[in-house]
C-alpha positions in Angstrom: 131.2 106.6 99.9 130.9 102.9 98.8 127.9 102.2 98.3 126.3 99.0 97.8 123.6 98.1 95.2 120.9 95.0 95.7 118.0 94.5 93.1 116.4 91.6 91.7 117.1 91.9 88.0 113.6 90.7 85.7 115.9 89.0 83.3 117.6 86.7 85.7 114.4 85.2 86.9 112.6 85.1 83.4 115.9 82.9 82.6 115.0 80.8 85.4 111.2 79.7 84.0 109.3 82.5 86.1 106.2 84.1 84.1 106.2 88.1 83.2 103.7 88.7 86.0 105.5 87.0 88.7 108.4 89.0 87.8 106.5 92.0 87.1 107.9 94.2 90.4 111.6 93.5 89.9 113.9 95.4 88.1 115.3 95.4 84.1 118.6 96.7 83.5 117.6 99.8 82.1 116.8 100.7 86.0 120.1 99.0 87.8 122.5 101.0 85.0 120.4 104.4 86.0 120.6 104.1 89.3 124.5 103.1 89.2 125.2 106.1 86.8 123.3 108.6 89.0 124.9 107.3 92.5 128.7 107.7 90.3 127.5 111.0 89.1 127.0 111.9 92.5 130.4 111.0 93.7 129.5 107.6 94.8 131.4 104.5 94.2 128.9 101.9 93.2 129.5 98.0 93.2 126.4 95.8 92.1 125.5 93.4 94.5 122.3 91.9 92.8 119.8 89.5 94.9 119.5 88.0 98.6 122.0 85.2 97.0 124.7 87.5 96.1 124.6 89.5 99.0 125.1 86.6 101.5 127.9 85.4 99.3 129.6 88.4 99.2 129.0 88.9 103.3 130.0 85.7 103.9 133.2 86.2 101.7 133.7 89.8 104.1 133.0 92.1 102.0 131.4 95.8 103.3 130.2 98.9 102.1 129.0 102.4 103.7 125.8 101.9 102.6 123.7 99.7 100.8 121.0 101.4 98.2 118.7 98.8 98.3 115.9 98.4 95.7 115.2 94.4 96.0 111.5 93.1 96.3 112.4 89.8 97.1 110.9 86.5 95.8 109.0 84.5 98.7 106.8 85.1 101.3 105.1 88.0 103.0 108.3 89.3 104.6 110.1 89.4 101.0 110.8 92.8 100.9 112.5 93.1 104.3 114.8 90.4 103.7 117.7 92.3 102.6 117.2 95.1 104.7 117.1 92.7 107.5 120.3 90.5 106.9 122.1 94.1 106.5 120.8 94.4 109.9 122.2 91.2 111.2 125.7 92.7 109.6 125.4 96.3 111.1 125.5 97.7 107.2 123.5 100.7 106.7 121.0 100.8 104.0 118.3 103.6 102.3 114.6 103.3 102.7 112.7 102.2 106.0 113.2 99.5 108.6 112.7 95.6 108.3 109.6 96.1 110.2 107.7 98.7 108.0 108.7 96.7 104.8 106.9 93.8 106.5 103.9 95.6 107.7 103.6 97.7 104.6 103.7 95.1 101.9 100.9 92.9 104.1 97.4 95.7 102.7 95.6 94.7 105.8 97.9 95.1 108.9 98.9 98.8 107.1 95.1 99.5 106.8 95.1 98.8 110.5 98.1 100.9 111.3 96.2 103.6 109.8 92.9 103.1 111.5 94.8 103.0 115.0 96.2 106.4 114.0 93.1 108.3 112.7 94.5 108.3 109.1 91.0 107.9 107.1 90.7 103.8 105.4 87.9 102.2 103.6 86.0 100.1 105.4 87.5 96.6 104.9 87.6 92.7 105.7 90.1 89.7 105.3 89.2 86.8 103.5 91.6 84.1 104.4 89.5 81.2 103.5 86.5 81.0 100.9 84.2 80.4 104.4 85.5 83.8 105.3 83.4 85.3 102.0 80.1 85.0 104.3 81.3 86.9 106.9 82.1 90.1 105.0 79.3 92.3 106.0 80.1 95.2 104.2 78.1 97.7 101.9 78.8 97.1 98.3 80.5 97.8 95.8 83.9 96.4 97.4 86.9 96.4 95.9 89.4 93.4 96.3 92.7 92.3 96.0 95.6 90.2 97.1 96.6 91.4 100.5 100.3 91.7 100.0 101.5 92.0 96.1 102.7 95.4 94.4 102.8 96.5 91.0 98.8 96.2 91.3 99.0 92.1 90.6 95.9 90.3 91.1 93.6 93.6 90.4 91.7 93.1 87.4 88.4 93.7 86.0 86.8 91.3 88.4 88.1 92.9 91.6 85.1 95.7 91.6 82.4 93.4 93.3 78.5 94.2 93.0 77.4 91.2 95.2 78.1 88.2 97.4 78.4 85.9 93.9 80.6 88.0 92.8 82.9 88.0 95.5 83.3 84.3 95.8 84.2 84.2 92.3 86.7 86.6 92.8 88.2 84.9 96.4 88.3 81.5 94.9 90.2 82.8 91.5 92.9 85.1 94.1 92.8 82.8 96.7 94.5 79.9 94.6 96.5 82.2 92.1 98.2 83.7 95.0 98.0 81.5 97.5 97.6 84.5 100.3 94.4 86.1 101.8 92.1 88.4 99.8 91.6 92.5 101.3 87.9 93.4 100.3 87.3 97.4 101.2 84.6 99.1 100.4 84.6 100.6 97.1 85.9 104.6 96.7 84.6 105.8 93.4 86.1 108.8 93.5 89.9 110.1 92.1 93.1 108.5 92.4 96.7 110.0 93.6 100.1 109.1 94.4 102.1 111.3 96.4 105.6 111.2 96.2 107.4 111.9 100.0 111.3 112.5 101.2 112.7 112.3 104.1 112.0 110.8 107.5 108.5 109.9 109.1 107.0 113.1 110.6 109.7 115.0 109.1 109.6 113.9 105.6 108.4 116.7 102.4 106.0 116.0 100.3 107.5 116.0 96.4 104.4 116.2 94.6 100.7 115.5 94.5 100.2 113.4 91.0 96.7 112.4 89.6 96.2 109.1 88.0 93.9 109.4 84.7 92.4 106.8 83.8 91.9 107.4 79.3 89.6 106.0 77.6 91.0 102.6 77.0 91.6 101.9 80.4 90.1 99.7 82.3 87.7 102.4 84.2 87.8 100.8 88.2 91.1 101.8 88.9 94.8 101.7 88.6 94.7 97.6 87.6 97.5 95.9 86.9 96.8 96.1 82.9 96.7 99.9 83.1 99.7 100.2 84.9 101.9 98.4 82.1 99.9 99.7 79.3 100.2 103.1 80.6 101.4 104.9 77.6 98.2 104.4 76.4 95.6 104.2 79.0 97.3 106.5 81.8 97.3 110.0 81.6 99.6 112.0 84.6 98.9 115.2 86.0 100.4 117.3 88.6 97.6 118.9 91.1 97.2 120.8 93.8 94.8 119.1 96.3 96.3 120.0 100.2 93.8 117.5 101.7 95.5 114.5 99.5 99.2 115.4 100.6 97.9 116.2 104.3 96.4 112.3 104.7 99.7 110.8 102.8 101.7 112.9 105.1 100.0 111.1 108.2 100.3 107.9 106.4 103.7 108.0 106.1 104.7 109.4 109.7 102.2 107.1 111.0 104.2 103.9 110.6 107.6 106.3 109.9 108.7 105.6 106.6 112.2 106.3 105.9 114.3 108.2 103.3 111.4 108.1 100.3 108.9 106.5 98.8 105.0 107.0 97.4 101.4 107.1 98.9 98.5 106.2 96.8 95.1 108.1 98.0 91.4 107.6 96.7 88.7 109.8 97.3 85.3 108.6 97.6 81.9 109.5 95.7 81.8 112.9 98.1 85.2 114.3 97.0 87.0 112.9 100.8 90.7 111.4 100.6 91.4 108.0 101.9 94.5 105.7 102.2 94.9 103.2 99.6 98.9 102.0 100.4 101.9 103.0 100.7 104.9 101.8 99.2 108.5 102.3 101.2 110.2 100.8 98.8 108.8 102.8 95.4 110.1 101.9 91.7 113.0 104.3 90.0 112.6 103.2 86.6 113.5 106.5 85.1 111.0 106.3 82.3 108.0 104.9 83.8 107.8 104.5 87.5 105.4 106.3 89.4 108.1 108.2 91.7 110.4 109.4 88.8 107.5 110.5 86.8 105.9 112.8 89.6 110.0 114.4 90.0 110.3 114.8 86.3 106.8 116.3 86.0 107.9 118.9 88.4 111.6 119.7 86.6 113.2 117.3 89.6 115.7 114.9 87.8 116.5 111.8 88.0 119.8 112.5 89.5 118.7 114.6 92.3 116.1 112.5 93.2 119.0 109.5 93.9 121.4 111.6 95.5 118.7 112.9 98.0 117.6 109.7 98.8 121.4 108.7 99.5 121.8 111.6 101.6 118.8 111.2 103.7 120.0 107.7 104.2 123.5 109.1 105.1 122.4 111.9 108.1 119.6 109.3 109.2 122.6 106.9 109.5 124.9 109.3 110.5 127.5 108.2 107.8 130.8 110.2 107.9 131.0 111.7 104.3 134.6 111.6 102.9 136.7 115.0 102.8 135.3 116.8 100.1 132.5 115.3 99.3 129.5 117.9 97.8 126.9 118.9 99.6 123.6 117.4 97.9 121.6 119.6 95.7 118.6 121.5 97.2 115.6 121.6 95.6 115.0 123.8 92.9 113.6 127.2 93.7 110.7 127.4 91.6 109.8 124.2 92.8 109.2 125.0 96.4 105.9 127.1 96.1 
């Protein structure tokens, strides 16, 4: 197949004046040459696209492919990461990962945590603050948590997001408020473990890959998975590969609840009594060989890189119903020892 590839490399942007953190969920070209090799390895032949830019040049200059791997975040607005997928819509091109509409919803913390409470998928208690006149009408227990509502790569959660009182919470809401120009989700505050479960295939008929515990060391800043710990996590994460049935059962209802396509992550929390809740989930996951989430939770479990790709292209493909081309190889099952 031909097969497409959009991203939004770090470097171009960091050229352009944008900060680290702004930048801090696309891609460096350590992650756009691994992905190209492992869609070539795989019999694929890759042409890099890049951003939204380059792709509506190239459409509008006729150019197609079979399918698009996208792994763009997108720059502006709430809708950023369904921008791609949604102009290959407009073209009829055929792209991996889920549809316009559960980029959208997912990325925006609040409507997901709604989704879930509308399907009986257990959610912190939570509340919007849109405006700082919004901070008096949380009437929740504390400790809360908070964060933007729609960023990834755990921007805007810091050491200030666990919240002990109303004074506390203002402080918070006014810094958030005008960093990120975008309402605040305040939940209540699960004290318990953290997890991200790694999932492939379709909605209700999607695996699970793994259950992965995130361990926060010593250095780490001890509320959660802030956005420090996460890129100092060499020295402040520690990984581990569990077995914990309830975890994979709620992220497994998470993920069919608003059907998530082809694959992707789904962080869980349990509270103070040991129950799992639903933190996020993220449709579009990292694959950064070396240190996303995703690839670490496959490689963890002996599942490489590689495979990992290649399924996600296939899923795409039958989802898609893409022809594949006369003698094309079947893509690898999963290794046996893995499927206990």
């Amino acid at each position: 197949m031909l097969i497409g590839l959009t991203y939004n490399l770090r470097s171009e942007y960091l050229a352009r004046g944008f900060t680290v953190e702004q930048v801090a969920e696309f891609d460096c070209e350590e992650t756009v040459d691994s992905l190209a090799a492992a869609l070539t390895r795989g019999g694929q032949d890759v042409v890099r696209i890049g951003n939204l830019e380059s792709l509506m040049a190239r459409l509008l200059n006729g150019e197609r492919w079979d399918l698009v791997f996208n792994i763009a975040e997108g720059l502006n607005g709430a809708g950023r990461e369904a921008q791609i997928p949604a102009l290959l819509d407009a073209f009829g091109i055929p792209h991996t990962f889920s549809d316009t509409e559960v980029l959208a919803v997912a990325l925006d913390k609040s409507l997901t945590n709604a989704v879930m409470k509308g399907h009986g998928v257990p959610v912190a208690d939570f509340a919007v603050v849109r405006t700082m006149a919004d901070c008096r009408q949380v009437n929740l227990e504390y400790p809360l948590f908070a964060k933007p509502v729609a960023e990834g790569t755990s921007r805007g959660i810091t050491a200030m997001s666990l919240i002990h009182d109303q004074q506390e919470l203002v402080r918070y809401c006014l810094s958030a408020l005008s960093a990120f120009k975008q309402p605040v989700l305040v939940e209540r505050y699960l004290s318990g473990r953290e997890f991200t479960v790694g999932l492939l295939g379709n909605g209700r008929d999607a695996e699970v890959l793994g259950v992965m515990e995130v361990v926060l060391l010593e250095q780490a800043d001890a509320l959660g998975y802030t956005y420090d710990n996460k890129q100092q996590y060499e020295n402040r994460v520690d990984y581990r590969i569990v077995d914990e049935p309830g975890v994979a059962q709620v992220a497994t209802q998470a993920w069919a609840a608003l059907n998530c396509l082809d694959a992707g992550r789904v962080d869980i929390r349990m509270d103070a009594a040991g129950k799992p809740h639903f933190l996020e989930v993220n449709p579009l996951a990292g694959l950064n060989p070396s240190y996303s989430d995703l690839c670490i939770l496959c490689r963890l479990q002996g599942l490489s890189y590689d495979w990992l790709i290649n399924r996600i292209v296939e899923s795409a493909r039958q989802r898609c119903r893409i022809t594949p081309p006369p003698g094309a190889a079947d893509s690898p099952a999963r290794p046996p020892e893995q499927n206990a």
